[in-house]
N, C-alpha and C positions, 0 to 999 in steps of 0.2 A: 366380835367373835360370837360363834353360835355355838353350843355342845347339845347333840341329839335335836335339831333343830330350834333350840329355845333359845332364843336372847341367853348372853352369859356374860358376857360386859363388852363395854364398846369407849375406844377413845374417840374425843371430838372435839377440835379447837382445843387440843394440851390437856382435856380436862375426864379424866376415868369417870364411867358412872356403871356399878356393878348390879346387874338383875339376878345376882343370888347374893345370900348373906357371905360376906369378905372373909370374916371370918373360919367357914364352913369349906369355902372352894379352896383354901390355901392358895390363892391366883393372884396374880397380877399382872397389867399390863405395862410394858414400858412406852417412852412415846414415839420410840419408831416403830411400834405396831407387836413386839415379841411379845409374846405372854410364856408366864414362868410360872408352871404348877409346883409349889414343893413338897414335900413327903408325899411321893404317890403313890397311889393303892387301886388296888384293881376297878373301885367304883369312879375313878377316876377316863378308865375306859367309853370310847364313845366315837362318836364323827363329830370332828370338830369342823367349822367353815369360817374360815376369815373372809370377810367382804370388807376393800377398799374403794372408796371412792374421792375422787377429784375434790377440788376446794367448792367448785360450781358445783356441787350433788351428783353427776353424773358418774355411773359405775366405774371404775378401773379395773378393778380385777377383782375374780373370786375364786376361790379354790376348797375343796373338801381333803381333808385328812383323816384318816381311821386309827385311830390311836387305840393299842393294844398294852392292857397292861400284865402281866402273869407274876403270877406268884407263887411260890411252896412253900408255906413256917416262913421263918423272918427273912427269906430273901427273895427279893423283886427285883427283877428286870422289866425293861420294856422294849417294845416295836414297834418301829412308828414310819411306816411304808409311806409312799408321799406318789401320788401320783402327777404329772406334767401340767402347768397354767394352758388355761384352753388362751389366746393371745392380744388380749386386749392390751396387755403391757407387754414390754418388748424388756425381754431379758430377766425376767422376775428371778430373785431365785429363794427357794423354800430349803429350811435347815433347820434342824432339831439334834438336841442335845442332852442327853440321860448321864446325870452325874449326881453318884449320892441320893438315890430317889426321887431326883427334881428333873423335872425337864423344863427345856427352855426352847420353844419354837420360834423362828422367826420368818417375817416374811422381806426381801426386800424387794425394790423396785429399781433401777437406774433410772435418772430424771429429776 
């Protein structure tokens, strides 16, 4: 996972390795690829990009998401528009979920 193009954590062989403080992003990923921001807040706003690739290195799929967050006084929603996998995977499907300030995107694949 990328946020604003910058490394943001990446699973690999089962194992998370975070390129911001764990603490700070309130993130995590699970290991079929969701990542679950909790208490979000509007700095949490950005383009996010999941890159998957095969067990051999080669790309499988990539996709950018624009993740909006809005807020007035204590209450936040968010938007989180998803535009279509260009088709290196066949049937992908991208979904996201805003419950209780947390969202939880996921990407999957059939295969």
């Amino acid at each position: 996972w990328l946020r604003d193009r910058k490394r943001f954590l990446q699973i690999k062989d089962k194992k998370v390795k975070y390129y911001v403080n764990k603490d700070q992003c309130r993130c995590k990923v699970f290991l079929n690829g969701t990542l679950k921001i909790e208490r979000v807040m509007k700095e949490d706003s950005g383009k996010y990009t999941v890159t998957v690739y095969e067990q051999d290195g080669k790309l499988k799929a990539e996709e950018d998401i624009m993740f909006i967050v809005q807020g007035e006084k204590n209450h936040l929603r968010c938007a989180c528009p998803f535009s279509s996998f260009s088709e290196p995977v066949p049937q992908p499907i991208l979904t996201a979920e805003c419950r209780n300030k947390t969202i939880s995107v996921k990407c999957e694949a059939k295969q």
